[in-house]
Each structure stands twice: as structure tokens, then as C-alpha cells.
C-alpha positions as CSV (number, residue, x, y, z in Angstrom):
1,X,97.2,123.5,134.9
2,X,97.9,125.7,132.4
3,X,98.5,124.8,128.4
4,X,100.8,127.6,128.6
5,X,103.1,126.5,130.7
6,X,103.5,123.8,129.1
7,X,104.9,125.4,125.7
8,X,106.5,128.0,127.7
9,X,109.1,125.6,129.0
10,X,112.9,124.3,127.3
11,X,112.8,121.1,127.0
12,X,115.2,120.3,129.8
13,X,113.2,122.6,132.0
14,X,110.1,120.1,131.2
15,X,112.2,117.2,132.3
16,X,112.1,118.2,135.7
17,X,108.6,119.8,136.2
18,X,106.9,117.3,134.7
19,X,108.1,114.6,137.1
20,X,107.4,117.1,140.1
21,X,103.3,117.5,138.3
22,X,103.4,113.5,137.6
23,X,103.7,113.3,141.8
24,X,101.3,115.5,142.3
25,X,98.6,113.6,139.9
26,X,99.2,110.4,142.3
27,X,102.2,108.7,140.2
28,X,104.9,107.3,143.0
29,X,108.8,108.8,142.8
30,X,109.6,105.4,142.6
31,X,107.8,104.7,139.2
32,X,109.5,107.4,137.6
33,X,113.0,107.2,135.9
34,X,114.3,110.2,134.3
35,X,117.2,110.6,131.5
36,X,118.3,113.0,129.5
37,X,116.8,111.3,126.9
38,X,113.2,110.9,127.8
39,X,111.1,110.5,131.1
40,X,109.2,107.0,131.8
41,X,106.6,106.5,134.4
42,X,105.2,102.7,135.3
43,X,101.8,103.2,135.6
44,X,98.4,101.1,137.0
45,X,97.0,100.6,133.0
46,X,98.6,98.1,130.7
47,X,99.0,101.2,128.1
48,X,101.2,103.4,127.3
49,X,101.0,106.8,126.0
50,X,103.8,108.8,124.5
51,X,104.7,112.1,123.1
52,X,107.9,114.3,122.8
53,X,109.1,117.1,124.7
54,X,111.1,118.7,122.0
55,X,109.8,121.3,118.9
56,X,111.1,122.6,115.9
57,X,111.6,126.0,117.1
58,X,114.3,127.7,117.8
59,X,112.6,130.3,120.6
60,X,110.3,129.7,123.5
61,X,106.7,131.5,122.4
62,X,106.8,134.3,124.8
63,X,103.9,135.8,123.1
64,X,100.8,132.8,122.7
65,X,97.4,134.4,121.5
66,X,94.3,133.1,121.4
67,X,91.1,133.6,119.2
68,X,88.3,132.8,122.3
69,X,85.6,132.2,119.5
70,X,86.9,129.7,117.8
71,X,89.5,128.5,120.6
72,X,93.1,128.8,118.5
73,X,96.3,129.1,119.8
74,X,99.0,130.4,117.9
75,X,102.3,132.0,118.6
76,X,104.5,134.5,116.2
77,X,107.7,132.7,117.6
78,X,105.8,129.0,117.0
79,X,104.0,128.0,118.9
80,X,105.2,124.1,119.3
81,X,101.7,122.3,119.9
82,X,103.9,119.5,117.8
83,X,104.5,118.5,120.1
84,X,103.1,120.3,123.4
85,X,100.0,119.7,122.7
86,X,100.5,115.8,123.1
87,X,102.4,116.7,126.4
88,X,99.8,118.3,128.0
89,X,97.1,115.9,126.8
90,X,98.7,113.1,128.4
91,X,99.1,115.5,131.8
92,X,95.2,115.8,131.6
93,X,94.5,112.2,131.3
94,X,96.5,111.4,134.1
95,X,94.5,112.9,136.0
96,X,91.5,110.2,135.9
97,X,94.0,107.5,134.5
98,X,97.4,105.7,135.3
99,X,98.3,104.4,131.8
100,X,102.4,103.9,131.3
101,X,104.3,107.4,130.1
102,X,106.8,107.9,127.8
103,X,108.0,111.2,127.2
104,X,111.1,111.7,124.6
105,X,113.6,114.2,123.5
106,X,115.2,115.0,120.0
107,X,112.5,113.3,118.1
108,X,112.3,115.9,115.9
109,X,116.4,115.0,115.1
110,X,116.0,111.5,114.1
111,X,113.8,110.2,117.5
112,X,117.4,109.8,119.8
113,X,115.2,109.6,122.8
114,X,112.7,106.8,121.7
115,X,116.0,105.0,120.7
116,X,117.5,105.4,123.8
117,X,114.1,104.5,125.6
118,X,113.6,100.9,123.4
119,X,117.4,99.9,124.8
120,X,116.3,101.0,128.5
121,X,112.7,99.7,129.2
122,X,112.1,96.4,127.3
123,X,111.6,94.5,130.7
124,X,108.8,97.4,131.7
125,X,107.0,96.1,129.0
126,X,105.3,92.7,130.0
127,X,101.5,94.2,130.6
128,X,101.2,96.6,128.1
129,X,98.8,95.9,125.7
130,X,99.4,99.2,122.8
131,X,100.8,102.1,123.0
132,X,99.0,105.5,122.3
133,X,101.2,108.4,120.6
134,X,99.5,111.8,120.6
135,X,102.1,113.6,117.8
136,X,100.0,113.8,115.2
137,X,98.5,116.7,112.5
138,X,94.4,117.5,112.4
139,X,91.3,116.0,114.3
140,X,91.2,111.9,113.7
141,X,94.1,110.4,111.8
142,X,95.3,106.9,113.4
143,X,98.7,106.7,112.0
144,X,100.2,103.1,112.0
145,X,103.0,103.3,110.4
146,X,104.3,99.7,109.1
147,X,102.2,98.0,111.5
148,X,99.8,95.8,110.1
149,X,98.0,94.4,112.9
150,X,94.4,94.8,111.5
151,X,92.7,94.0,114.2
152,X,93.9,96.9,116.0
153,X,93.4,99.0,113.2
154,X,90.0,98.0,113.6
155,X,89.7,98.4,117.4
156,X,91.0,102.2,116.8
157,X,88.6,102.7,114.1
158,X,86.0,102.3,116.9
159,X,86.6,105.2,118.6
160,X,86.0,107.8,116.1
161,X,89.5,107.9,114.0
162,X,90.6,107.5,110.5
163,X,93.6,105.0,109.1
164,X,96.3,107.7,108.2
165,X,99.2,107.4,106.6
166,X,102.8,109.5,107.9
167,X,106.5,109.0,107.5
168,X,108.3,109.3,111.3
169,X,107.3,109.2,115.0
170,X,108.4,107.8,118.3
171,X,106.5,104.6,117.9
172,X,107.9,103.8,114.0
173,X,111.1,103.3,116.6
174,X,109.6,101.9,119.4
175,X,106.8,99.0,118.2
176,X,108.9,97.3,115.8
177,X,111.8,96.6,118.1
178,X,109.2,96.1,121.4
179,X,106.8,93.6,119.4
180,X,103.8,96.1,120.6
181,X,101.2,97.9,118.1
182,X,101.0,101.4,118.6
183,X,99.3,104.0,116.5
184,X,99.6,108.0,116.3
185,X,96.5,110.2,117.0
186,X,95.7,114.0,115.8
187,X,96.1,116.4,118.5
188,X,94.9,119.1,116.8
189,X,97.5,121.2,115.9
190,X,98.0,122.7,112.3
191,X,100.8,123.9,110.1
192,X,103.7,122.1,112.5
193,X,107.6,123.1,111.9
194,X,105.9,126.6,110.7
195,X,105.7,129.8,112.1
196,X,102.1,129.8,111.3
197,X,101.8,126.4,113.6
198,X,98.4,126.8,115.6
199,X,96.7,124.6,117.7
200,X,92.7,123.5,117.8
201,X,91.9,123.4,121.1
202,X,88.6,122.0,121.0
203,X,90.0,119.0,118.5
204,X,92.8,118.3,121.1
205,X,90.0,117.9,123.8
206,X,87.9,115.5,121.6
207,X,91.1,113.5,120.9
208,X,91.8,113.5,124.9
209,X,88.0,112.5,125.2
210,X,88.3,109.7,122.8
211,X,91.1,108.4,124.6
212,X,89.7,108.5,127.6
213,X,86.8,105.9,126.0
214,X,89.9,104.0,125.2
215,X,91.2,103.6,128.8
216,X,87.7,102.9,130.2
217,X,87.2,99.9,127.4
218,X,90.4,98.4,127.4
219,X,90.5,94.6,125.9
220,X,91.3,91.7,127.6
221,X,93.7,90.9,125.3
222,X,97.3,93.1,123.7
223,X,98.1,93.6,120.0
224,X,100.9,92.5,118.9
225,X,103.1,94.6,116.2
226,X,103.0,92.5,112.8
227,X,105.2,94.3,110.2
228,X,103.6,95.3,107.0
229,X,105.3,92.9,103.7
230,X,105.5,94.8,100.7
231,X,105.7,92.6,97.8
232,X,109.0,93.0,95.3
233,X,108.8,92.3,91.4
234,X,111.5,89.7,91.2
235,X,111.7,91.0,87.5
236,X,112.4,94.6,89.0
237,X,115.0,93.5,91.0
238,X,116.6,91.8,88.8
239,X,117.0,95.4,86.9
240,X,120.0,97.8,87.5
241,X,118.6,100.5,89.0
242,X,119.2,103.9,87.4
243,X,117.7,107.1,88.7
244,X,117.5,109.9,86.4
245,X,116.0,113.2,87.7
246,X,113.3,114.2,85.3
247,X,114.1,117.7,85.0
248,X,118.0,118.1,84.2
249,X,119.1,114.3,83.2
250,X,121.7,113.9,85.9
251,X,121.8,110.3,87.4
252,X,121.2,110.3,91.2
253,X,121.1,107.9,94.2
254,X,117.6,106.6,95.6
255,X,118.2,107.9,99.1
256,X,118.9,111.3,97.2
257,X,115.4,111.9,95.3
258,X,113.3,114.2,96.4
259,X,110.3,114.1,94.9
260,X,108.6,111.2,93.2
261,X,105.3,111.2,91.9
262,X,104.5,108.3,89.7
263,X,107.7,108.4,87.1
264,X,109.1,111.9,87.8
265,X,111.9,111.9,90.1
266,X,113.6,114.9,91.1
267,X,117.4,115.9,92.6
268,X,118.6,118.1,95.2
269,X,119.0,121.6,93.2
270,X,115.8,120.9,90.9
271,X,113.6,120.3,93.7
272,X,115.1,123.7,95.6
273,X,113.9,125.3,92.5
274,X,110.6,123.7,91.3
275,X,109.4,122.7,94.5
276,X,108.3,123.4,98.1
277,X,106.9,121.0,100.8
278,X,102.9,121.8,101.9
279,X,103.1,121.7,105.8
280,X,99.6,120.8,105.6
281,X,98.5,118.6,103.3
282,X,102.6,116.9,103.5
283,X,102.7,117.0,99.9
284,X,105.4,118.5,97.3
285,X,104.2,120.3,95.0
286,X,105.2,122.7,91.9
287,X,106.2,126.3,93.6
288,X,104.0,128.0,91.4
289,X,101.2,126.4,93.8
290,X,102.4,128.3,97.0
291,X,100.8,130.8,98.3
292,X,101.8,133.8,99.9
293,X,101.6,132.0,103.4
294,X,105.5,130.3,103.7
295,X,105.3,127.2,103.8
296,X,101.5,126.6,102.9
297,X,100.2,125.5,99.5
298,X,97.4,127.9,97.7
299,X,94.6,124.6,98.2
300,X,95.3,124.7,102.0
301,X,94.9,128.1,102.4
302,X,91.7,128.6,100.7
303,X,90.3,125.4,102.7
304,X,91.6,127.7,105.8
305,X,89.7,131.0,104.6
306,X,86.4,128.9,104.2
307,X,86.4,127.1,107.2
């Protein structure tokens, strides 16, 4: 199969052909339900793996390139590896495997499809012991989100990835309301919801590799999600809470700040004008820092050139 296609494709054109490639890997019509909203197949394994069908992108990439020496993709229109790249990692696997699928739309507008998907297939859910989400930045983060099982931290750990941290994915919506842990793995792409978005291709086959390791160890035993408790300074609360953004004085709502970084908050229109976000490293920092690659901070880049 190839990757191409895959990122070629509108994301309701992939709801179709992907059920019609699923058949073909072995995977019975029977097993697989699709929605608007995402596509699930029942699988053999008591795992599932997930990742979304939608990008950030506004065009197809018509024109993909790749660098054969040091095996990049990358795209002028974007490229979409976040999240293609998860797709098609999952249509490799199932090849050798028959772990549970979820694939989701709109999760780059708030995760509508996992939503949807946590009303609809609580009763699938009786064997699965984790879930496996392959949306995630770089070569071998383990994002958890606020689950704080650590044994399956640990169990992850053993496969060659890192404890991460990150902010938003299918399974921040889908293990809290199933009771399951799940945890997000680098697929290899770079620079997501850029145009300079590429895609690693030999990192996404180590991550495929790794989980493969996973599926052929599985335990005898699931993990169950346990929420992360975050304690609260009784004294704090106590407190009215006033935020004042550091730079012009106005008072603003929590849900409104934009930047924090130890005690300097920032509002809307100050962080439009002192600040951009680093696609990379997912940090804000002071525009002076960026460099002349949108969207990219001047630390990044060098790391880039040297590499």
C-alpha cells in the first residue's frame, strides 16, 4: 500500500476505502461499523489502537516530496502526517495483527468523533486491555495525559518510549469516560498544523516496530485508567482570584490567559503582539525568538540545521 494514498485522500473519502482495505487485511464486514463520525473495527487482540482521519489543512497535498537519503516526506500544501501517519501505521500492523480500530473525525475541532465513539462502543469494550493512540509529535514520547496508572506507565517505558507530557487527543476523551489507560506514541512527524509539517519515515517505522513488540507481549492482565489528583491549597482557594495580564494591567478571566509562565500571565491582544506558539518544541515564547521559518522558534531551527 502506498503512504501516499493515504494523505492523498478527504477525510470522507478515507471513510470508505479504509473499510474496503480493512476486508482485504482479513477483518470481517461484520466487525466493522462505520459513521460519520469515526470507523470501529472489533478485532482478535484485546487492544485497541486509534488515530484520526482528519488534518489541519485546508488542501489535499497534491505535490508530496521526498528526500530518499534521509527518508522525509513533506508537502508544500501540508503534508498532514498528523495525523496520516498514524492512519497508515495502524493499516501496516494489521497486517500481522487484529488489535480493535478506532479511527475518528474532527479531532482536530474539539475530538467530535472520539465523543461520539465513547457514547457508541462502551459495550465493545469488555476485553480490551489499553488502548494505543499513534497522534503524536517526534520518535518516543508516551503521552498519558491525566492518567496515572503507573504501572502502565512503566509497562510502556519497556518498549523503548519516554513519559511525555501534551494537552489534547482522542484518548484524553476516550480513557476517562471508558475506565481504560491509553497512552499516545510519536509517529514521527514534525512541525504539525504547519506548512513546513514533514514526516520521519524511518521514526514512524520504529514506532510501528515497537508496537508490534507490544502486540506479541501482551499481559495477562488490563490497565485500568486511574485519574491523576492534583492537590489544591485550601488557603488558595480560599483567595478571590484576580488575573491581571502582566503586560497592560487589564483584569482577565482564567479561561482567557494565554500565556503563563511562572507569574506572568498574558491577554488576548498582548499575546498577539509579544508572542507566537513554537510548533515544535509547543512552547510560547517572546516573538523576538522566531525565526524566519513561520511558525518555528530560532532554537528549533538550529537543532534542525545540525541534525
Amino acid at each position: 500500500m502506498n503512504i501516499k494514498e493515504i494523505f492523498r485522500k478527504t477525510e470522507n473519502q478515507l471513510l470508505d476505502y479504509l473499510s474496503e482495505i480493512l476486508i482485504k487485511k482479513g477483518y470481517d464486514e461484520n466487525d466493522i461499523q462505520i459513521t460519520d463520525h469515526y470507523i470501529y473495527v472489533k478485532g482478535d487482540l484485546p487492544v485497541m489502537l486509534v488515530a484520526h482521519l482528519d488534518t489541519v489543512h485546508s488542501q489535499i497535498p497534491i505535490n508530496i516530496f521526498k528526500d530518499e537519503e534521509f527518508n522525509l516526506m513533506w508537502s508544500p500544501q501540508g503534508l498532514g502526517a498528523d495525523d496520516r501517519a498514524g492512519v497508515y501505521a495502524i493499516l501496516q500492523l494489521a497486517d500481522s495483527y487484529k488489535p480493535h480500530i478506532l479511527f475518528t473525525t474532527e479531532e482536530e475541532t474539539g475530538g467530535f468523533g472520539a465523543r461520539k465513539a465513547t457514547e457508541d462502543l462502551s459495550f465493545y469494550l469488555e476485553d480490551i486491555k489499553f488502548v494505543i493512540e499513534l497522534d503524536r509529535q517526534g520518535k518516543n514520547d508516551a503521552v498519558f495525559y491525566d492518567c496515572d496508572n503507573v504501572d502502565f506507565v512503566d509497562y510502556i517505558e519497556k518498549y523503548g518510549f519516554i513519559k511525555s507530557y501534551g494537552s489534547f487527543s482522542d484518548i484524553s476523551i476516550l480513557c476517562p469516560i471508558w475506565g481504560i489507560a491509553g497512552v499516545n506514541l510519536s509517529i514521527g512527524y514534525y512541525f504539525q498544523h504547519s506548512k513546513q509539517e514533514y514526516l520521519n519515515v524511518n521514526e514512524m517505522e520504529q514506532t510501528i516496530d515497537k508496537v508490534k513488540d507490544i502486540l506479541n507481549t501482551l499481559p495477562e492482565y488490563g490497565f485500568e485508567y486511574i485519574p491523576q489528583i492534583y492537590e489544591i491549597n485550601d488557603e488558595e482557594t480560599n483567595e478571590e482570584e484576580e488575573n491581571i495580564c502582566s503586560f497592560c494591567g487589564i483584569e482577565i478571566l482564567a479561561d482567557e490567559i494565554h500565556y503563563e509562565d511562572e507569574e506572568i500571565i498574558c491577554c488576548s491582544n498582548c499575546h498577539e503582539e509579544e508572542y507566537f506558539y513554537c510548533d515544535n518544541c509547543e512552547r510560547y515564547l517572546e516573538n523576538d525568538n522566531k525565526s524566519l521559518l513561520m511558525g518555528i522558534c530560532e532554537e528549533c531551527l538550529e537543532k534542525i540545521m545540525m541534525a
